[in-house]
MMTF fields as JSON, N, C-alpha, C and O atoms, coordinates in Angstrom:
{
  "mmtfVersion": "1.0.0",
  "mmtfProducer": "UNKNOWN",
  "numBonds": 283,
  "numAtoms": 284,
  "numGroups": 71,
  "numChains": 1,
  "numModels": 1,
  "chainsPerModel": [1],
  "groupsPerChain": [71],
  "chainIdList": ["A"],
  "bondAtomList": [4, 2, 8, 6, 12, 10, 16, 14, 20, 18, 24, 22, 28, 26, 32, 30, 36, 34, 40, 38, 44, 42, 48, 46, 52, 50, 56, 54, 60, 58, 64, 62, 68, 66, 72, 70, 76, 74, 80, 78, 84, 82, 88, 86, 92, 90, 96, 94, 100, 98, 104, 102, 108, 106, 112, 110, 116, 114, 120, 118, 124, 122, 128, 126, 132, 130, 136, 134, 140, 138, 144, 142, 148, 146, 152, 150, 156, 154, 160, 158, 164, 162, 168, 166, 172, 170, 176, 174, 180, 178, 184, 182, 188, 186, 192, 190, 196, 194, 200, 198, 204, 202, 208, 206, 212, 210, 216, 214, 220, 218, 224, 222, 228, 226, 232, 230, 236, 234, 240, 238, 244, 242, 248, 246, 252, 250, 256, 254, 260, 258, 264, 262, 268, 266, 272, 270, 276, 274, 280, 278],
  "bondOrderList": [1, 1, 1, 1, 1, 1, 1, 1, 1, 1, 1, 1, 1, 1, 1, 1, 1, 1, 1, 1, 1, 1, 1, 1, 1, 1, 1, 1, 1, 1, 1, 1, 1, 1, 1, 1, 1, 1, 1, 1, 1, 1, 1, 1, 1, 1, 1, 1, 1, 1, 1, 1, 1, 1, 1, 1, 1, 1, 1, 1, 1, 1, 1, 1, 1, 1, 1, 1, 1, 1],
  "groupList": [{"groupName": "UNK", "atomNameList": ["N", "CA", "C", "O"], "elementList": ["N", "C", "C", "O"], "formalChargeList": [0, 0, 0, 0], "bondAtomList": [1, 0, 2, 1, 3, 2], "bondOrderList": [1, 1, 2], "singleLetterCode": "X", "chemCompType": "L-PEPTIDE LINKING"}],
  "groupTypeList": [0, 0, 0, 0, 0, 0, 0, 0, 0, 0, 0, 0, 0, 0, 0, 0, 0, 0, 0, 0, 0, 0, 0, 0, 0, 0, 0, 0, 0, 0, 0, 0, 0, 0, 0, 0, 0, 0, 0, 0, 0, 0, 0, 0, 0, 0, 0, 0, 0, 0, 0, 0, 0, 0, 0, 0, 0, 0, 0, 0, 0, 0, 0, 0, 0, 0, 0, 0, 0, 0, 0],
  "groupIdList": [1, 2, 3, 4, 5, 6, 7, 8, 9, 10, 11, 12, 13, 14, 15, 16, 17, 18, 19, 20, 21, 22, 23, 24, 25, 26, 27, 28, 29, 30, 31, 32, 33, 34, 35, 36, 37, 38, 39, 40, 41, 42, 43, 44, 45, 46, 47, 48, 49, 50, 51, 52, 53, 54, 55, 56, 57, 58, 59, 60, 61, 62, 63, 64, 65, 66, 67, 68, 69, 70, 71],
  "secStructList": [7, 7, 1, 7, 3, 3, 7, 3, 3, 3, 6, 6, 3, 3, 3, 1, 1, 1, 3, 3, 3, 3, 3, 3, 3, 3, 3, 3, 3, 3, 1, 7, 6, 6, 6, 1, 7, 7, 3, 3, 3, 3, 3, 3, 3, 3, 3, 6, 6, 7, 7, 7, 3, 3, 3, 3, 3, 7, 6, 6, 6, 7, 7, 3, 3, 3, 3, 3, 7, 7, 7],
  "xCoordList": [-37.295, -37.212, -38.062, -39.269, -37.581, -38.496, -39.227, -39.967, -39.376, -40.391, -40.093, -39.02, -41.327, -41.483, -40.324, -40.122, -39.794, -38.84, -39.639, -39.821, -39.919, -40.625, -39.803, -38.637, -40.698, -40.16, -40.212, -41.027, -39.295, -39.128, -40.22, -40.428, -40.964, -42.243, -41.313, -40.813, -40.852, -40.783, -41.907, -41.847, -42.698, -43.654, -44.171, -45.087, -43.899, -45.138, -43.786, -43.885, -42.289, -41.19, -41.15, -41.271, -40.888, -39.929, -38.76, -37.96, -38.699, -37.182, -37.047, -37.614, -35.739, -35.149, -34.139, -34.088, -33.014, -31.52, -31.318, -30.503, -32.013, -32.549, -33.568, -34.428, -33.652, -35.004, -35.698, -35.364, -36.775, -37.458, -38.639, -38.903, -39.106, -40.037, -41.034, -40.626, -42.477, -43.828, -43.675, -43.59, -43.68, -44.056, -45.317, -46.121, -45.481, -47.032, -47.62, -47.018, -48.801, -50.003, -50.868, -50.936, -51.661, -51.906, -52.869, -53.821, -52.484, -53.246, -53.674, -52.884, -55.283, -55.785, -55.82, -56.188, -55.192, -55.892, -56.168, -55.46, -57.36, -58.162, -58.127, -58.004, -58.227, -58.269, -58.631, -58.18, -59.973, -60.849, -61.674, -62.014, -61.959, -62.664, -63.5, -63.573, -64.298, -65.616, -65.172, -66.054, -63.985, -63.455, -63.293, -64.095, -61.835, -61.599, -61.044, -60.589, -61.076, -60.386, -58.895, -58.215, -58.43, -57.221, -57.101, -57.983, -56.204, -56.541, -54.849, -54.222, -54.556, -53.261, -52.929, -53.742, -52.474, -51.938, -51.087, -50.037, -50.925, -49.306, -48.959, -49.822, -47.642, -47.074, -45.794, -45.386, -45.411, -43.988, -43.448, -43.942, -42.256, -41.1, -39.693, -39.03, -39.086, -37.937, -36.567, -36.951, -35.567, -34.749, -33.839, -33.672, -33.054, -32.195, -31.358, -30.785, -31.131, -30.042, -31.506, -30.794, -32.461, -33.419, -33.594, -34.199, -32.994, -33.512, -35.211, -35.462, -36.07, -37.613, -37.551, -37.017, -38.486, -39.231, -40.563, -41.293, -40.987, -42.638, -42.549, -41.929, -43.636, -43.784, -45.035, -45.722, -46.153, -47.188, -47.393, -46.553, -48.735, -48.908, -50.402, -51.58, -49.808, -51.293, -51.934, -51.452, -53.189, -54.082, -54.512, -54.78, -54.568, -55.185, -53.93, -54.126, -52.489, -52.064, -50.787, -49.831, -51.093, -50.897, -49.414, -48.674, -48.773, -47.069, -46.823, -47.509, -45.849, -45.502, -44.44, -43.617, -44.268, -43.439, -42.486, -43.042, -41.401, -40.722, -41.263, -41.506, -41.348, -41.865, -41.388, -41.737, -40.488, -39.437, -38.685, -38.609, -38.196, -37.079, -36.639, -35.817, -37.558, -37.304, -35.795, -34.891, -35.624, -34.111, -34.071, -33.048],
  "yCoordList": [35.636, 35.748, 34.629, 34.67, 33.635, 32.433, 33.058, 32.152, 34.252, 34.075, 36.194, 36.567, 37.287, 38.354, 38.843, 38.166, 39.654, 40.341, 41.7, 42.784, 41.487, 42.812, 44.381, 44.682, 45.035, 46.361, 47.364, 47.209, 48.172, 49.165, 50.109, 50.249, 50.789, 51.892, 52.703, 52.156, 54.445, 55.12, 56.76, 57.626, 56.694, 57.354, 57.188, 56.368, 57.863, 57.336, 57.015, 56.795, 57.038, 56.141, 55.102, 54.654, 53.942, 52.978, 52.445, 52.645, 51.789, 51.193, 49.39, 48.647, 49.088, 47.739, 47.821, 47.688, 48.036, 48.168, 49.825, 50.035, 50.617, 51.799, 52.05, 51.323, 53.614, 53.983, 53.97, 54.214, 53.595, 52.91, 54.311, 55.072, 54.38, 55.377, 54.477, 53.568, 54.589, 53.719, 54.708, 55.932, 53.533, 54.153, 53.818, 54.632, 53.201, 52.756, 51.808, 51.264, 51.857, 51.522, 52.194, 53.401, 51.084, 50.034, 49.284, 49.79, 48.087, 47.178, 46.365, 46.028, 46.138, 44.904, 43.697, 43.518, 42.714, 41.81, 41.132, 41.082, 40.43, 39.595, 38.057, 37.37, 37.583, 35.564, 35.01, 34.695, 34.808, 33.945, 34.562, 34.134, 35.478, 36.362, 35.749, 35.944, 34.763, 34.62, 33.126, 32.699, 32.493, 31.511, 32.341, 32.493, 33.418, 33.935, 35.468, 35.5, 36.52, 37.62, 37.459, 36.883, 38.282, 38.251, 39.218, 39.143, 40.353, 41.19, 41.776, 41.753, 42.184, 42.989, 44.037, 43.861, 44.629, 46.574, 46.309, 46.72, 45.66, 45.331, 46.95, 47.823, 47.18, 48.166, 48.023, 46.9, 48.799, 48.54, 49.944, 51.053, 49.303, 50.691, 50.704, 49.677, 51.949, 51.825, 52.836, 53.848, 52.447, 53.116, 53.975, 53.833, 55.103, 56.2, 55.343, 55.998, 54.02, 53.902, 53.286, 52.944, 53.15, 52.629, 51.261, 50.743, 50.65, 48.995, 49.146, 50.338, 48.621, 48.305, 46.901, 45.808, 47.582, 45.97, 45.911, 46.85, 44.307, 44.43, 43.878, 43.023, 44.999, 45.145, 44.796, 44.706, 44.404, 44.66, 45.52, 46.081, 45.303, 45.9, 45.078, 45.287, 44.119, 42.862, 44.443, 45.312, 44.148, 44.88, 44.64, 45.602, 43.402, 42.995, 43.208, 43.634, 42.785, 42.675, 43.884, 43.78, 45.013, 46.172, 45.965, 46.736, 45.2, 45.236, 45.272, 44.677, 45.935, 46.226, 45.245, 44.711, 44.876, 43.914, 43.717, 44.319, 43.139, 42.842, 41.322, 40.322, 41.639, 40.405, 39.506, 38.435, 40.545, 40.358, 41.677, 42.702, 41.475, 42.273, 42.133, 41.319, 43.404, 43.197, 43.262, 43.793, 42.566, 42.268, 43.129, 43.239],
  "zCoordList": [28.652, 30.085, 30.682, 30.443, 31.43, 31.654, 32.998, 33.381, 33.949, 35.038, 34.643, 34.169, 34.988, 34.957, 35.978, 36.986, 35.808, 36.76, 37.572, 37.018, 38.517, 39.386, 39.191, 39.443, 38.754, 38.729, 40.351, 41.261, 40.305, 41.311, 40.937, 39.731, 41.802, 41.559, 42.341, 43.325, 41.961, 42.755, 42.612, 41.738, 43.639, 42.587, 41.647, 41.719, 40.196, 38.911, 37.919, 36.712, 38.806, 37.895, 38.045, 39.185, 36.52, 36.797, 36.603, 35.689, 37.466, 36.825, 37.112, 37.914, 35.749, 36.063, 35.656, 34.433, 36.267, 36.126, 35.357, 34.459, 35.793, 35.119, 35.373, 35.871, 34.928, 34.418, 33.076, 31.917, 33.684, 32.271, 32.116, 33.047, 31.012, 29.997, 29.469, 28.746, 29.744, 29.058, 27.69, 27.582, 26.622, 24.854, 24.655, 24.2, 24.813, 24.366, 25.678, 26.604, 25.389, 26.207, 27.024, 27.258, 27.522, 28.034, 27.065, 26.471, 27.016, 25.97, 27.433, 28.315, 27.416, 28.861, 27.997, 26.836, 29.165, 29.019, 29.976, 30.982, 29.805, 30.661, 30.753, 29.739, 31.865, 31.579, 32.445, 33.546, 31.641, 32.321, 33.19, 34.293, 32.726, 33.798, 34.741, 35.954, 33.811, 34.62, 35.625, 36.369, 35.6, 36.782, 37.533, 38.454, 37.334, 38.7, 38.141, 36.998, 38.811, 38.333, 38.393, 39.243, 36.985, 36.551, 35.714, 34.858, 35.53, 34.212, 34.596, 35.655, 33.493, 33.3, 32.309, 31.401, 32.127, 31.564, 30.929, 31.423, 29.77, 28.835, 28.771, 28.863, 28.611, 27.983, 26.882, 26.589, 26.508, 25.701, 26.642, 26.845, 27.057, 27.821, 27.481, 27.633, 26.959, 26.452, 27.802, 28.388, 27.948, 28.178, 27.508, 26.296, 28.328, 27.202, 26.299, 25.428, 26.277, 25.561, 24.083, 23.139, 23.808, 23.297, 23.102, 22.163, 24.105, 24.596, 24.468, 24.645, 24.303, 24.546, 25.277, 25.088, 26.332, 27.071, 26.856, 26.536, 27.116, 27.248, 28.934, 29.567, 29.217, 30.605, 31.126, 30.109, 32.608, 32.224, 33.969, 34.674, 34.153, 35.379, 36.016, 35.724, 36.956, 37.494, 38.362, 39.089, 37.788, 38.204, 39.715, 40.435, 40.151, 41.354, 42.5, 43.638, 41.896, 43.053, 43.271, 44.04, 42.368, 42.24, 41.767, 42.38, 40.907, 40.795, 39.659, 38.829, 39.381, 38.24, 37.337, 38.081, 35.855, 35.974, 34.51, 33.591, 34.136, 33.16, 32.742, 33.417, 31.189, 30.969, 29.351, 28.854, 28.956, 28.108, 27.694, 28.371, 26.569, 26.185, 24.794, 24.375, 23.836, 22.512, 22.005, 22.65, 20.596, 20.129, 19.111, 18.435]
}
């Protein structure tokens, strides 16, 4: 996926062309802390059909996001 695809928040669902299900996480990561704040919430999220994405969630600017799509 060359740029994150923004996810829909409805409530504590998400979705991207669906609804999506968190399997695992949150793994943080951080960069560069000490230039400027930056940190993010990786997850892995799968849909009913069992597609998995890696997803994350920018901490600062509260959005949720697609950031590939396992094969």
């Amino acid at each position: 996926m060359p740029q994150p695809q923004e996810l829909k928040q409805h409530g504590k669902n998400l979705y991207w062309n669906g609804a999506l299900n968190l399997v695992y996480g949150p793994e943080r990561i951080e960069d560069n802390w000490w230039l400027q704040a930056g940190s993010c919430d990786y997850y892995i999220a799968e849909k009913s059909g069992g597609q998995h994405y890696w997803g994350f969630r920018d901490r600062l600017a509260k959005g949720w996001f697609i950031h590939g799509i396992f094969a």
